[in-house]
Every structure is written in structure tokens, then in C-alpha cells.
Residue, then its C-alpha position, 0 to 999 in steps of 0.5 A: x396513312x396520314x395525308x399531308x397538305x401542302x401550300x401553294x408557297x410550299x408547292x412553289x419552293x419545292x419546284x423550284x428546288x428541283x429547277x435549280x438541281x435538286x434530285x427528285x428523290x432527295x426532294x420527296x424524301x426531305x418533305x415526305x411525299x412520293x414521286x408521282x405527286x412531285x410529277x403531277x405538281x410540276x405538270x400542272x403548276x410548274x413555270x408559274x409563279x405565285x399570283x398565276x397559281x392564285x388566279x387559276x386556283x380561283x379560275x377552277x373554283x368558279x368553274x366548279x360553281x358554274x358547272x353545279x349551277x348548269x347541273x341544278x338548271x338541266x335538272x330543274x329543266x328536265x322536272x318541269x318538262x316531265x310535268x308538261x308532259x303527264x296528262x291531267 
């Protein structure tokens, strides 16, 4: 089943089609997309507006950085104290 990507101006209109009363099924059928995705766009983005969802898009990224540069440091930490430990 193909995949189909959205934008986050897309995103954002669709919302807000249903904000001003359009039926959730109408909306999913119009732009080929399933209900559940629908419910989870509106509980993660819904209220915000476009530069808000710029901003928590690049919040997530550094978080993703953040989160692999701690990784790579525990793992480097864990081999030298592996190394300190063995007895020559």
C-alpha cells in the first residue's frame, strides 16, 4: 500500500476544514487517509498554527540529536570503564 505524505500546510488546512465543519469521513475520503491518522494529527497539532509547528518540528529534531549524542557518550563511557577494569 503506497504511503502517502502530507505537508504541514496541508496538515494545517485539513484541520482546519474540519474546524469550520466538515465531517471527519468526508475529509479522510477527499484526501485518502484514515480516520486514526486524522485523530492523531488533531491531538498533536491541532490549535497551532504554522510557525508553531516549524518550531516544535525542529524542537523534536534537536531532541532526536540530543538523545543519540547521550547514547554514543553512556557507550563510550561504559567501554573505558570496562577497560579500567580488566587487569593487565
Amino acid at each position: 500500500m503506497k504511503k502517502i505524505r502530507h505537508t504541514d500546510s496541508q496538515i494545517l488546512s485539513i484541520l482546519k476544514q474540519n474546524e469550520m465543519g466538515k465531517s471527519v469521513p468526508d475529509l479522510c475520503r477527499e484526501h485518502g487517509m484514515s480516520s486514526a491518522c486524522f485523530y492523531q494529527w488533531r491531538s498533536k497539532y491541532g490549535g497551532m498554527d504554522a510557525s508553531l509547528m516549524k518550531r516544535m518540528k525542529e524542537l523534536e529534531e534537536e531532541n532526536r540529536r540530543l538523545k543519540k549524542m547521550y547514547a554514543e557518550e553512556r557507550l563510550m563511557g561504559e567501554i573505558a570503564r570496562e577497560a579500567l577494569e580488566k587487569k593487565w
